[in-house]
KOLKE-193578 format. One record per atom (N, C-alpha, C, O): residue in three letters; x, y, z. Coordinates in pm, whole numbers, padded with zeros to 5 digits, always signed. Layout:
<pts>
ALAXYZ ...
</pts>
This chain:
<pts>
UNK+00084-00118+00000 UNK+00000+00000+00000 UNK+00089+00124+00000 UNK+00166+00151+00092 UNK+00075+00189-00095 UNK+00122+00313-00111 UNK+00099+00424-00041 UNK-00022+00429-00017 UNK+00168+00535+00013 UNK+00128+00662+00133 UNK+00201+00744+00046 UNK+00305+00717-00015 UNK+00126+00859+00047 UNK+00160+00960-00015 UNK+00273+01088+00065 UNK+00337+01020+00145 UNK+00308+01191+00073 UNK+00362+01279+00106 UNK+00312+01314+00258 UNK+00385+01296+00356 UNK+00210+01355+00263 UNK+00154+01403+00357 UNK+00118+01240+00498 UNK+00072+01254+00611 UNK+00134+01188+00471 UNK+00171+01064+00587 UNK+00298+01053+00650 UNK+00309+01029+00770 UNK+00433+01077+00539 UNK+00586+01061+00562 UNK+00614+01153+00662 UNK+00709+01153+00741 UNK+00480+01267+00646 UNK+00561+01417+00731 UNK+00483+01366+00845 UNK+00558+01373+00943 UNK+00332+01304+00890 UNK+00310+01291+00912 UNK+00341+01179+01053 UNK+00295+01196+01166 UNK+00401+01101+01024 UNK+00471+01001+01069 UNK+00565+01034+01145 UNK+00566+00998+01263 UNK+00693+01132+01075 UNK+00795+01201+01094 UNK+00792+01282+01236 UNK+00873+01266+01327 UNK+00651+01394+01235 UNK+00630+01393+01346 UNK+00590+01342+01446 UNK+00633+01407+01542 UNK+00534+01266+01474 UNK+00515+01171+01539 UNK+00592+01087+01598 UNK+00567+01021+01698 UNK+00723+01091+01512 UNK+00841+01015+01594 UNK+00909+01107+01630 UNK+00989+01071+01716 UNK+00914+01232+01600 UNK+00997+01383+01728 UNK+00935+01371+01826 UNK+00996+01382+01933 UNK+00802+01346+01828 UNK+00722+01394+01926 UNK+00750+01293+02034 UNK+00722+01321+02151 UNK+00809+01168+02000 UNK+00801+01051+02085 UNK+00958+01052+02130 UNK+00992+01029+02246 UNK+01046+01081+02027 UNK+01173+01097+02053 UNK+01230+01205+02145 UNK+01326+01191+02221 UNK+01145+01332+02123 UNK+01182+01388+02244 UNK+01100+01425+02344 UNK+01125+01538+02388 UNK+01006+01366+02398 UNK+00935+01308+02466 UNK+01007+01305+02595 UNK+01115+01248+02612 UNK+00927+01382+02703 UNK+01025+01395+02835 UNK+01006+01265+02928 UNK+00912+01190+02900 UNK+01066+01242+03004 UNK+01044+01111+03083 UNK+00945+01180+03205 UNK+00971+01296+03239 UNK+00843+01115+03264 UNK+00741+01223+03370 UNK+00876+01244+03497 UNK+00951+01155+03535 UNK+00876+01380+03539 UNK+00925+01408+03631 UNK+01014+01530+03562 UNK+01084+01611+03623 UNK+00996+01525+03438 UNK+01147+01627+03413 UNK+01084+01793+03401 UNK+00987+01844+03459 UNK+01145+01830+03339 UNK+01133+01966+03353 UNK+01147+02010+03222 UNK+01251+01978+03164 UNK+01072+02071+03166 UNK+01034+02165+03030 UNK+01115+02278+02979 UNK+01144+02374+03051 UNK+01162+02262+02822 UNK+01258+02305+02825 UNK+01202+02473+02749 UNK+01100+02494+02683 UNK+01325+02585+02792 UNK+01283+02670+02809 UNK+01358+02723+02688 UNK+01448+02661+02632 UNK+01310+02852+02650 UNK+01442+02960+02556 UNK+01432+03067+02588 UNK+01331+03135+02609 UNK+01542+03090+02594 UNK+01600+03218+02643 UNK+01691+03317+02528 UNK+01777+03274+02451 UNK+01637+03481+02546 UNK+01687+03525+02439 UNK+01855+03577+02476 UNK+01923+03634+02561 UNK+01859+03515+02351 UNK+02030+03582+02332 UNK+02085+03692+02244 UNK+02204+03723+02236 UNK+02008+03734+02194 UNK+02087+03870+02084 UNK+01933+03911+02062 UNK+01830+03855+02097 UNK+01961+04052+01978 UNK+01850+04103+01891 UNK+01906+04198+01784 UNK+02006+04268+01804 UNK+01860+04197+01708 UNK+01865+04362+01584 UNK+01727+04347+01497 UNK+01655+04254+01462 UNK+01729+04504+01479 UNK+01609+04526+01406 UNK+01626+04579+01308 UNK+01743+04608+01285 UNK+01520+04620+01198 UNK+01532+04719+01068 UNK+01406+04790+01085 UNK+01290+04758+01110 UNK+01468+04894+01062 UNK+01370+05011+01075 UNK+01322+05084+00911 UNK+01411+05119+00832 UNK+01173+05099+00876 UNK+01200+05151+00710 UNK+01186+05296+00710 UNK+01068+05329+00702 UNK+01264+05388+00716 UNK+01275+05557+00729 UNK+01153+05610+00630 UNK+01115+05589+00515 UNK+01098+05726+00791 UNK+00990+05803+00719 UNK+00859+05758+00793 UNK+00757+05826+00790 UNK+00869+05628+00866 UNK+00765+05586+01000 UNK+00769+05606+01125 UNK+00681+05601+01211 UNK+00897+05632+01130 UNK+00890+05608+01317 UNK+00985+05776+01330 UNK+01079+05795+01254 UNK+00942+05888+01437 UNK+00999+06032+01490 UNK+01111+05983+01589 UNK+01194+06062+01634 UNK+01109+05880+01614 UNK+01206+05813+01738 UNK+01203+05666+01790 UNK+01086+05630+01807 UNK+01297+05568+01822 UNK+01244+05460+01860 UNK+01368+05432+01968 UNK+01470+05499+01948 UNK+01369+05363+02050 UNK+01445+05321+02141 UNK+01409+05216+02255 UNK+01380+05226+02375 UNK+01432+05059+02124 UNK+01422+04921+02166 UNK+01480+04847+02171 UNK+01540+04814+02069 UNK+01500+04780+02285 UNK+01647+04683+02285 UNK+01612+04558+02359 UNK+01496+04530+02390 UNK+01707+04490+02384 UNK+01677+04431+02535 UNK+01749+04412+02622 UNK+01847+04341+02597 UNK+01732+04464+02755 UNK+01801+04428+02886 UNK+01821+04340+02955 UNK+01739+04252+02979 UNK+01945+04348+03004 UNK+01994+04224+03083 UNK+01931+04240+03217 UNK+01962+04343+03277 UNK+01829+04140+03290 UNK+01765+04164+03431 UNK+01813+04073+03494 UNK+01873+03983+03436 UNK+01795+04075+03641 UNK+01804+03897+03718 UNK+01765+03744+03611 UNK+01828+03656+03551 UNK+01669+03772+03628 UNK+01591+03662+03536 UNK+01620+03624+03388 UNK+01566+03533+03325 UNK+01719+03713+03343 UNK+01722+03674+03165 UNK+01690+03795+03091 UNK+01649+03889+03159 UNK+01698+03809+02991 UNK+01724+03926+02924 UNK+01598+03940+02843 UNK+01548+03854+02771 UNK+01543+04096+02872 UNK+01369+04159+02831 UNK+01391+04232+02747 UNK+01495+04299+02739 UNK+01281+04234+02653 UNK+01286+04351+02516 UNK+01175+04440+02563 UNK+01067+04404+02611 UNK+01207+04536+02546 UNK+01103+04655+02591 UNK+01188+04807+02523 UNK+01299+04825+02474 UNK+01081+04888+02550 UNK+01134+05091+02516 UNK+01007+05138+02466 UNK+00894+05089+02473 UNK+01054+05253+02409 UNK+00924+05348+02361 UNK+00999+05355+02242 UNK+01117+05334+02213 UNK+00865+05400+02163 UNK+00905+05484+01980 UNK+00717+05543+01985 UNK+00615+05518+02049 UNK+00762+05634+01868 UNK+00679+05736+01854 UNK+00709+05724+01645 UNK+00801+05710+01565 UNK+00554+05741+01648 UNK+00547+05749+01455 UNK+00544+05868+01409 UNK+00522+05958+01489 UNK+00564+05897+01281 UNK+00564+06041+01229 UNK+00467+06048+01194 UNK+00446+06166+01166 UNK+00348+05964+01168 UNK+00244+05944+01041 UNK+00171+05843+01123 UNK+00234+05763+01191 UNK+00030+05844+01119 UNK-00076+05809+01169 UNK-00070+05677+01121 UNK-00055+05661+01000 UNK-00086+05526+01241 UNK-00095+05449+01163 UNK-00269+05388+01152 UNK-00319+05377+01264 UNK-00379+05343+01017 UNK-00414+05336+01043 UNK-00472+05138+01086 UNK-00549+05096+01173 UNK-00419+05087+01013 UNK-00422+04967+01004 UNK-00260+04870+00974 UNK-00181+04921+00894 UNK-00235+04779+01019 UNK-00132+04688+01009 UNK-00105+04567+01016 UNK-00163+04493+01095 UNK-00045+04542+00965 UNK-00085+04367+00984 UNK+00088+04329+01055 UNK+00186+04387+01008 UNK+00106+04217+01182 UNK+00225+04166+01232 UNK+00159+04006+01180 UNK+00049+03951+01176 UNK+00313+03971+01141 UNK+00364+03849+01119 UNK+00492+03805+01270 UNK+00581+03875+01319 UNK+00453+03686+01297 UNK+00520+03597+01400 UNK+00606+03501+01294 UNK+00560+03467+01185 UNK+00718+03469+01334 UNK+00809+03337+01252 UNK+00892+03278+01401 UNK+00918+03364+01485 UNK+00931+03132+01428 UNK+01013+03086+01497 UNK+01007+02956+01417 UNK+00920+02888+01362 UNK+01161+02954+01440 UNK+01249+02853+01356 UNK+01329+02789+01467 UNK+01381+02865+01550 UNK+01343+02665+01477 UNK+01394+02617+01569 UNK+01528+02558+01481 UNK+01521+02524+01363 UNK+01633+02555+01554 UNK+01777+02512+01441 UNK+01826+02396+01553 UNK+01839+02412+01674 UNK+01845+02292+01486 UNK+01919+02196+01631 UNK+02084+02188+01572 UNK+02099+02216+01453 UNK+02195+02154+01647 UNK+02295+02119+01663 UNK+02349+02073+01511 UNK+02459+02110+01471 UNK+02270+01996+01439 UNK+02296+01913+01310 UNK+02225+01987+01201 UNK+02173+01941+01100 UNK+02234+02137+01250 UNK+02164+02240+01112 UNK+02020+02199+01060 UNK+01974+02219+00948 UNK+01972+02149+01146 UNK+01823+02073+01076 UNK+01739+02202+01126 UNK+01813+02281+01185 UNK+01582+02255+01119 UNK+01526+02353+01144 UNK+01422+02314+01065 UNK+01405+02281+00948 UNK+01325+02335+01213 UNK+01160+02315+01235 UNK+01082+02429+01240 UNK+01062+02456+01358 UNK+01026+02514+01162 UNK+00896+02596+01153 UNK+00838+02570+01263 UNK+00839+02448+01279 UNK+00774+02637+01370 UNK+00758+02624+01491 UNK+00617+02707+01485 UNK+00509+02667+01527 UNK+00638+02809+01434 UNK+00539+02896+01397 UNK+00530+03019+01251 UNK+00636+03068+01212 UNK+00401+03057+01187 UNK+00449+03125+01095 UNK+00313+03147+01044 UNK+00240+03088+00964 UNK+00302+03269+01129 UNK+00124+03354+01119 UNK+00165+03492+01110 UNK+00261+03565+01135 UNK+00022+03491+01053 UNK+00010+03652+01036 UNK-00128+03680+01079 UNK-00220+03599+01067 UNK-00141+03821+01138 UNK-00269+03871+01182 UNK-00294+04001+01147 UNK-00211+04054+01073 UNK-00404+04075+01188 UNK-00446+04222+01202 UNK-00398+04248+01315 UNK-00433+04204+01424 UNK-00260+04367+01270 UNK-00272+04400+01419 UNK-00309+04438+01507 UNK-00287+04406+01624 UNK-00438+04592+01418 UNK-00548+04637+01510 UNK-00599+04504+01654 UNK-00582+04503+01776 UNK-00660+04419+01566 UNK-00754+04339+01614 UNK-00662+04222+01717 UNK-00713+04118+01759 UNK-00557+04251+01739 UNK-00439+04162+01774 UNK-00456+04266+01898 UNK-00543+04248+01984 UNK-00381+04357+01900 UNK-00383+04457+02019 UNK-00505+04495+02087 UNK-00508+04548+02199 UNK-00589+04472+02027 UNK-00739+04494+02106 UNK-00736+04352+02156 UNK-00767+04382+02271 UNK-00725+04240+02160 UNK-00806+04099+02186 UNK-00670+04045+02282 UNK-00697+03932+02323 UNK-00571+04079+02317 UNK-00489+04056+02411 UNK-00535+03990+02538 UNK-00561+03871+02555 UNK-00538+04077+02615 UNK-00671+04075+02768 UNK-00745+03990+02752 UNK-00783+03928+02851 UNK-00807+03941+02578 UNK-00951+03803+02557 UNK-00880+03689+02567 UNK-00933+03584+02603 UNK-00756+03700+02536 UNK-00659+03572+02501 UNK-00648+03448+02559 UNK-00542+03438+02621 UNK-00709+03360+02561 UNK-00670+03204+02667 UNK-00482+03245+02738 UNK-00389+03283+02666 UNK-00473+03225+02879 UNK-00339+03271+02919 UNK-00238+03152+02877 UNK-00117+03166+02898 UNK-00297+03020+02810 UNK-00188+02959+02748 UNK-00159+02987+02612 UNK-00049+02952+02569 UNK-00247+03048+02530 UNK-00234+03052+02436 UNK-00073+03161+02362 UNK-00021+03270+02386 UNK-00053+03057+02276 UNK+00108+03059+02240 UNK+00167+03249+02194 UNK+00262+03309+02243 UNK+00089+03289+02109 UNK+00080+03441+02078 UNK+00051+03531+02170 UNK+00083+03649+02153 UNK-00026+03482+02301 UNK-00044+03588+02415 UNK+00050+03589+02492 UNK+00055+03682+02572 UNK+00178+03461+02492 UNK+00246+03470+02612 UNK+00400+03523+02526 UNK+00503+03554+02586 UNK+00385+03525+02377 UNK+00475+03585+02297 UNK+00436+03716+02351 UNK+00527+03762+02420 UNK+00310+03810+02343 UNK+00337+03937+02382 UNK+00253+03995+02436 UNK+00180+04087+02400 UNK+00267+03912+02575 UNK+00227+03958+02734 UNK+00283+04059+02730 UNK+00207+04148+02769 UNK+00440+04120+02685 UNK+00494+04230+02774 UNK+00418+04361+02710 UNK+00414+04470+02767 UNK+00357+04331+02578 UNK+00283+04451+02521 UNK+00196+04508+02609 UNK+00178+04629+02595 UNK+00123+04436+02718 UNK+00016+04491+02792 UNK+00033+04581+02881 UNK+00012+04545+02997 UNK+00085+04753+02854 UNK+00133+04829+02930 UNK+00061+04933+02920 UNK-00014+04966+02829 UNK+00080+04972+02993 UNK-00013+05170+03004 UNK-00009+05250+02872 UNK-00111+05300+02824 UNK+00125+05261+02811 UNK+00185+05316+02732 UNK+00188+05263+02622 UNK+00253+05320+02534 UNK+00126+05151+02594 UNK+00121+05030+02453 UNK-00025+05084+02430 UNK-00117+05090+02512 UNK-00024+05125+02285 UNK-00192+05127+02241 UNK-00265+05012+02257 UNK-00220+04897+02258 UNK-00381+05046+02270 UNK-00524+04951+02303 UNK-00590+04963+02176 UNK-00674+04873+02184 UNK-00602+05008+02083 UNK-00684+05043+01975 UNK-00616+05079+01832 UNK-00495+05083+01854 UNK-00640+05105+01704 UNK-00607+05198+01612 UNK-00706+05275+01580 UNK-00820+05230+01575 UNK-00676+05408+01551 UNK-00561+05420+01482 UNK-00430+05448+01576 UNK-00454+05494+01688 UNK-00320+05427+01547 UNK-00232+05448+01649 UNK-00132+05617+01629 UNK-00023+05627+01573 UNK-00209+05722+01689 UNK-00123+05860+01639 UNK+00001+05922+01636 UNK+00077+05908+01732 UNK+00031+05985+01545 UNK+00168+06042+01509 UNK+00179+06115+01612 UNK+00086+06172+01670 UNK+00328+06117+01650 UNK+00361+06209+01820 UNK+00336+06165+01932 UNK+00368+06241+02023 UNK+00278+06038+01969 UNK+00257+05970+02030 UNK+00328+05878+02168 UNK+00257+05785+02206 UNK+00394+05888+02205 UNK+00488+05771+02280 UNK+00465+05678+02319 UNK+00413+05674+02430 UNK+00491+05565+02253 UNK+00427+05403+02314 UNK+00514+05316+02329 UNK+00596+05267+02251 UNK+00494+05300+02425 UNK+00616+05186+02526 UNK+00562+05078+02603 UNK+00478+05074+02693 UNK+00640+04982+02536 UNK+00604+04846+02589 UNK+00745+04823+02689 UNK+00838+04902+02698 UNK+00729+04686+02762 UNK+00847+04632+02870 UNK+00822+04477+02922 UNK+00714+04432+02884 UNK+00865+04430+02966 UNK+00892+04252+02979 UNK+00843+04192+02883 UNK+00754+04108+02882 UNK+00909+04242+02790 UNK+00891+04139+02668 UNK+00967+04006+02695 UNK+01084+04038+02719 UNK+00953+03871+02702 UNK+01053+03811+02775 UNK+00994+03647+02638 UNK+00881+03631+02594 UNK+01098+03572+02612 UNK+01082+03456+02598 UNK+01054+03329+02696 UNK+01030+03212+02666 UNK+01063+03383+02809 UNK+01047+03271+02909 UNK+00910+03240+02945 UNK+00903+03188+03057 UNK+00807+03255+02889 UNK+00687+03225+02917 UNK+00677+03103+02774 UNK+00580+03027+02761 UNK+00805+03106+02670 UNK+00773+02981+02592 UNK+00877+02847+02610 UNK+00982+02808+02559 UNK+00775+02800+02721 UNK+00778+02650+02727 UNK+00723+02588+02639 UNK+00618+02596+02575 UNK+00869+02480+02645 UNK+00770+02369+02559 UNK+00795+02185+02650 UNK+00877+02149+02735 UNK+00702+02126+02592 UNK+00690+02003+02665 UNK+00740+01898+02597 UNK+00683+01789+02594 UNK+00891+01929+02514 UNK+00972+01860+02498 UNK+01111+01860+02523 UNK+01167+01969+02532 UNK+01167+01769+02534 UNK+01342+01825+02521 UNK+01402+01824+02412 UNK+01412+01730+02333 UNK+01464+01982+02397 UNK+01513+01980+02282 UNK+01632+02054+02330 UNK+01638+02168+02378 UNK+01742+01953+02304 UNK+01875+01957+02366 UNK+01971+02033+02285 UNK+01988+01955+02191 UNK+02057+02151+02260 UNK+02115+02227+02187 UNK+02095+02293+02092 UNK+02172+02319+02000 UNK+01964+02334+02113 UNK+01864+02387+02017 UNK+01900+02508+02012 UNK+01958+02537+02117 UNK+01888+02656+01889 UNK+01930+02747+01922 UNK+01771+02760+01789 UNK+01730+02684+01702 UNK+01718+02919+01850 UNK+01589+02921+01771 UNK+01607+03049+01701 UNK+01703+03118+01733 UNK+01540+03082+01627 UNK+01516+03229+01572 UNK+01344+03262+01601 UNK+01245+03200+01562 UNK+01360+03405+01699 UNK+01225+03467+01658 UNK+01176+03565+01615 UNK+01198+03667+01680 UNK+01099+03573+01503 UNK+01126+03671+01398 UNK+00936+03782+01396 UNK+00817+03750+01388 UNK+00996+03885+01405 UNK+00808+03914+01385 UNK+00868+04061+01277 UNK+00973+04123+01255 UNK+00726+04061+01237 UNK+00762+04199+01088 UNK+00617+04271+01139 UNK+00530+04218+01208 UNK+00616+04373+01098 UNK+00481+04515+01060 UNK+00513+04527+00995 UNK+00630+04528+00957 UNK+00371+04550+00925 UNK+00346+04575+00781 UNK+00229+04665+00739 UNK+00110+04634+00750 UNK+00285+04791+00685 UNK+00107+04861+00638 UNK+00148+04836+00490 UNK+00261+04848+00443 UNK+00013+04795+00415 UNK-00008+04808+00283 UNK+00149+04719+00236 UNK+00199+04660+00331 UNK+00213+04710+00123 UNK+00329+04670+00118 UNK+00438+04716+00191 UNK+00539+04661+00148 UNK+00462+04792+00282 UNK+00553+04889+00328 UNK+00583+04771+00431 UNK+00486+04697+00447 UNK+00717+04733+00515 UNK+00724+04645+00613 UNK+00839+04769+00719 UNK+00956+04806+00728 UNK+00725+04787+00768 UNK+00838+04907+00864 UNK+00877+04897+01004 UNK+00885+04987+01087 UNK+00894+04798+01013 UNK+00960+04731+01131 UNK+01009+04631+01119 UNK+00957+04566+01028 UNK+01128+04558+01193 UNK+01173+04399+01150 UNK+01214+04353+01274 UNK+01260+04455+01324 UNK+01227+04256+01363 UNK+01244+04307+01453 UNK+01349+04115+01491 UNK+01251+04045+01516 UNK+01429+04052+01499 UNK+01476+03926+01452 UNK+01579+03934+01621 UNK+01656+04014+01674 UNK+01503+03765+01658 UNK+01586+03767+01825 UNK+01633+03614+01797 UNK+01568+03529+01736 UNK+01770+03598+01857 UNK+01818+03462+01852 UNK+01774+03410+01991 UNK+01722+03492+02066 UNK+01784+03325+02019 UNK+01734+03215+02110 UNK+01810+03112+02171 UNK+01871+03060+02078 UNK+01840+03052+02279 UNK+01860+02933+02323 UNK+01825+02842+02411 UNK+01791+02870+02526 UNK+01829+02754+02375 UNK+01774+02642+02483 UNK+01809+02630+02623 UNK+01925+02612+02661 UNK+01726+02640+02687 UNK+01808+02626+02840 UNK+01733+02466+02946 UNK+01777+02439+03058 
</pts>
């Protein structure tokens, strides 16, 4: 009996999933960020100043920026790529949303759900709640943190990429790319 494509991958996972498969008692493996740089597309943003800091706990992305130009709609894209030891790399995630409707529905979010605990740290005084989001503005987010993504496998020397973009209309005016490691 013949299986087509979509079984092989099928299968495939199914034996990661079993292969790295924790024994009960262990402990869930975590990532932690290790670098960042961004791209900025000139002519959107009056100021920006985002990085991430080294705290007790591991190192947070947070700051303020301010737009020149009213935004009124946008769409963010999420990417994580997981890279293991032997150059192999798993798509982990790779969505796109409204961001209006993204930044409003935060607070609605199931608290496991994988995109809310990506950007819990957005939920700040100073982070818009709504669009349009206005020019002159100052909006500042803080504990942006990777440590709320557990996962319930072991994945031993793993180093990840997490990648998110904004986007109005074709314009991508933000880039924003964090390396990762397994801890």
């Amino acid at each position: 009996m013949a299986y087509g494509n979509g079984h092989v991958r099928y299968t495939m996972v199914i034996i990661c999933i079993v292969c790295f498969s924790l024994p009960n008692g262990s402990d869930l493996s975590l990532l932690r960020f290790e670098s960042f740089r961004s791209e900025v597309l000139p002519g959107y943003y009056k100021y920006m100043n985002l990085d991430l800091t080294n705290y007790a706990h591991g190192m947070m992305y947070g700051g303020c920026f301010a737009f020149l130009q009213e935004i009124q709609n946008f769409d963010v894209t999420f990417e994580c790529i997981l890279r293991t030891k032997g150059k192999r790399s798993l798509n982990l995630l790779n969505a796109t949303y409204n961001g209006c409707t993204l930044i409003q529905s935060i607070k609605n979010m199931d608290k496991k759900n994988v995109i809310r605990k990506i950007i819990a740290g957005v939920n700040h005084a100073k982070f818009p709640k709504t669009c349009p989001m206005k020019a002159d503005t100052e909006f500042c987010f803080s504990n942006f943190s990777a440590d709320g993504l557990d996962f319930p496998i072991y994945l031993p020397e793993v180093n990840a990429e997490f990648n998110f973009f904004l986007s109005q209309k074709k314009d991508t005016f933000y880039k924003g790319f964090f390396k990762l490691k397994g801890v």
